[in-house]
C-alpha positions in Angstrom: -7.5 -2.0 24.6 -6.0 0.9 22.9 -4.5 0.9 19.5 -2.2 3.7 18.6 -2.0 4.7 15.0 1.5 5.7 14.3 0.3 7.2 10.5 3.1 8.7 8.4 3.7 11.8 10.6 7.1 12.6 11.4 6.7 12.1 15.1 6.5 8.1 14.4 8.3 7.5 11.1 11.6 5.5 11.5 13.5 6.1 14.6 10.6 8.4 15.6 8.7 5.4 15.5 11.0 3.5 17.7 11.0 5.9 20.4 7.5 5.7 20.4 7.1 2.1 20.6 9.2 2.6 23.5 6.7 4.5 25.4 4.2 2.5 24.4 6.1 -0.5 25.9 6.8 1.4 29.6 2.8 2.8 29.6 1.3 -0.9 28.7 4.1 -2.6 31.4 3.2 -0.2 34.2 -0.4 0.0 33.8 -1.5 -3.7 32.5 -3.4 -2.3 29.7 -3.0 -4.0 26.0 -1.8 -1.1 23.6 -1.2 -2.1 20.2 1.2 0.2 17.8 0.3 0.6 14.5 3.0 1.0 12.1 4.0 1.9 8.7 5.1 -1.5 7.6 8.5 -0.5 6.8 8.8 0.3 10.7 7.3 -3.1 12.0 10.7 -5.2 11.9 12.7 -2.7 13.6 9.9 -2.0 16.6 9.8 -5.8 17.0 12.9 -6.5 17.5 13.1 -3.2 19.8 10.3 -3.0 22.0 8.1 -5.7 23.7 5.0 -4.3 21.9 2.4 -6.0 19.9 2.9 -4.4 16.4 0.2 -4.3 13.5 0.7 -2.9 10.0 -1.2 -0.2 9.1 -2.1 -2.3 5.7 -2.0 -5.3 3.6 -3.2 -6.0 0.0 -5.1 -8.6 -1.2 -2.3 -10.4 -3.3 -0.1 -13.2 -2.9 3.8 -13.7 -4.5 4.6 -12.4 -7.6 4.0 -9.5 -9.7 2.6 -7.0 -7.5 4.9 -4.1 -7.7 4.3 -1.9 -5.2 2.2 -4.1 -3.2 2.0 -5.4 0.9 1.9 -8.5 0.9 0.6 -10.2 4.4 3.2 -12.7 4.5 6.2 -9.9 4.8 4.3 -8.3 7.6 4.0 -11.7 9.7 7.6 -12.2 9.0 9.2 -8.9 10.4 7.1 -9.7 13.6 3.4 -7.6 13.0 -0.1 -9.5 14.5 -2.6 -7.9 12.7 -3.4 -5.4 10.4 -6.4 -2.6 9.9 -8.4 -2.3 6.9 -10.3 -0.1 5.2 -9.0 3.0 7.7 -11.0 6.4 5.9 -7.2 7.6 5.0 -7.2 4.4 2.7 -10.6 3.5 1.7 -11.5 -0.4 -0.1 -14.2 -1.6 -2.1 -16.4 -4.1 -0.2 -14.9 -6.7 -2.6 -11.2 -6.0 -1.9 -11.9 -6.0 1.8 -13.0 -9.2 1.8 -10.2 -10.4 0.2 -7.8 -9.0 2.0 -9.6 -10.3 5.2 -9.2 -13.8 3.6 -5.7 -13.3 2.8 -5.2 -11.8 6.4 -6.6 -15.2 8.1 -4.7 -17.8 5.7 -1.6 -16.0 7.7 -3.0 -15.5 10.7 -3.1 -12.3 10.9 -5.5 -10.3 13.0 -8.0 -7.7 11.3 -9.5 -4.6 12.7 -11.3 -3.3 9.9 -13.0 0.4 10.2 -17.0 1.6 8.7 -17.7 4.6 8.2 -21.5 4.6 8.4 -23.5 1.6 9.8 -24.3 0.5 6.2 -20.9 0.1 5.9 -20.3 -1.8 9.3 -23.3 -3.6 8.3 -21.6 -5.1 5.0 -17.7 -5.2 6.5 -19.4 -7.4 9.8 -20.3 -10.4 7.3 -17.0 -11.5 6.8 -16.4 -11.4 10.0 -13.2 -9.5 10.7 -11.5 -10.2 14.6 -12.2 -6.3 15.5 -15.0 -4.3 13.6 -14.5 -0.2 14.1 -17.1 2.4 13.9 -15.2 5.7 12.8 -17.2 8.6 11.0 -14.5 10.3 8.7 -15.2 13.6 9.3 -14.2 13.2 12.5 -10.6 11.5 11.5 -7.7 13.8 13.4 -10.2 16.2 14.9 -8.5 17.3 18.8 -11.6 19.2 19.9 -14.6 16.9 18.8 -15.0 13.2 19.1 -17.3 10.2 17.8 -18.9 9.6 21.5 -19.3 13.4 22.1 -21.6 13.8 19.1 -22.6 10.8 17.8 -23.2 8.3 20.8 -26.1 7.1 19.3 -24.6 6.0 16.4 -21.8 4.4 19.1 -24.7 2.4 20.6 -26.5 0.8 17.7 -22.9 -0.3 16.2 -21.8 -2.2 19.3 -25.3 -3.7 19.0 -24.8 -4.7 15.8 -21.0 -6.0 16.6 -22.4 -7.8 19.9 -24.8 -9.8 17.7 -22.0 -10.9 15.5 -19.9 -11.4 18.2 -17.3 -9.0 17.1 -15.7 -6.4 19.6 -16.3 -3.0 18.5 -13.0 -0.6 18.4 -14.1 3.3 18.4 -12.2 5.8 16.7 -12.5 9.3 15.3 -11.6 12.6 17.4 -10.8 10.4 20.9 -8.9 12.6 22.9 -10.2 12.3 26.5 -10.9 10.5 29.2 -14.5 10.7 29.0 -14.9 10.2 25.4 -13.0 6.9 26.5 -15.4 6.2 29.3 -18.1 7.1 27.0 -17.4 4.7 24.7 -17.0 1.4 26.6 -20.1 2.8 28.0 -21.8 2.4 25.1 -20.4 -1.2 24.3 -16.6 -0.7 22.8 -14.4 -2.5 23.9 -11.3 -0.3 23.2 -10.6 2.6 21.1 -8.3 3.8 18.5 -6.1 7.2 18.7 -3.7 8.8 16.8 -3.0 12.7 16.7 -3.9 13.0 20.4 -0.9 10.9 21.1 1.5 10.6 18.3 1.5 14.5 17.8 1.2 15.4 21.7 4.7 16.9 23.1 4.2 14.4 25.8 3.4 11.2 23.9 3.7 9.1 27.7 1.2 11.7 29.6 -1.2 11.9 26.7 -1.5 7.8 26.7 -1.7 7.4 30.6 -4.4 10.0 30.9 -6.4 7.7 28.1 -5.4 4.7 30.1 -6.8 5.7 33.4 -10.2 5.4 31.5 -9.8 1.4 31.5 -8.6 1.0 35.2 
């Protein structure tokens, strides 16, 4: 399982973000590999009803109808066709209290949550209200191409997945995954998929960058 974080760059921002939905679509087809594209939720209609993709926002808040000005609400995104949503990414940090609620809100829709920790503490606390995917993803390591999570923290790797296996909560890794054998690492070390962004939405081959990830799972 791979989930591509399509950000705000340029490279996956409105028709951008199309295109790459599209590759996304042809890699996951021809390999049998589930790759989820996470997109700005002003995208998420347009990808739907473009590419056979499974599509998550990038967001919600934790409010309902009304006066939110401003806000994501998680009924919109479940109407223009997304399945889930992440939480708590280190681009967009949440109070413990807010994350809970928007995991509440998040299930009376149905929506799916992967929601990402920082530290263990962190995953520690986020784990209780038990989210569908929990993510370990040190922020310093957020958008790095040359050093990732499993090369230089695997330890760290290890005792989250032991903490998400005793919940019974998959563990998504993120932060810096740009190879094959920081993939391999990983679901060595008890992930069950992994998270990406730069490596593949800024890559000037999008479609080689995600099949040479993708080989790690077959």
């Amino acid at each position: 399982m791979i989930f591509v974080n399509f950000k705000t760059y340029q490279e996956s921002t409105g028709s951008n973000a199309l295109r790459l939905a599209k590759i996304i679509e042809e890699v996951s087809m021809q390999t049998g590999i589930k790759i989820i594209a996470v997109a700005q939720p002003s995208d998420i209609k347009e990808i739907c009803q473009s590419a056979k993709v499974e599509v998550w926002s990038q967001k919600i808040d934790p409010v309902e109808y009304g006066a939110h000005t401003g806000a994501i609400i998680a009924e919109a995104v479940v109407e223009d066709g997304a399945i889930g949503t992440f939480l708590n990414h280190s681009e967009n940090k949440l109070d413990i209290e807010v994350i809970q609620k928007c995991i509440d809100r998040a299930n009376q829709v149905g929506l799916k949550t992967l929601v990402f920790a920082g530290s263990i503490e962190e995953l520690n606390q986020i784990i209780r209200f038990s989210p569908t995917y929990i993510s370990y993803e040190p922020a310093e390591l957020v958008g790095s191409t040359s050093v990732s999570v499993s090369q230089s923290k695997p330890e760290m790797i290890k005792e989250a997945a032991d903490i998400a296996r005793a919940h019974g909560t998959p563990l998504i890794v993120g932060a810096g995954i740009h190879s094959q054998q920081d993939v391999k690492k990983s679901i060595e070390l008890g992930a069950m998929g992994i998270a990406v962004a730069t490596n593949i939405v800024k890559s000037t081959d999008p479609k080689a960058a995600l099949l040479d990830l993708v080989q790690s799972f077959l």
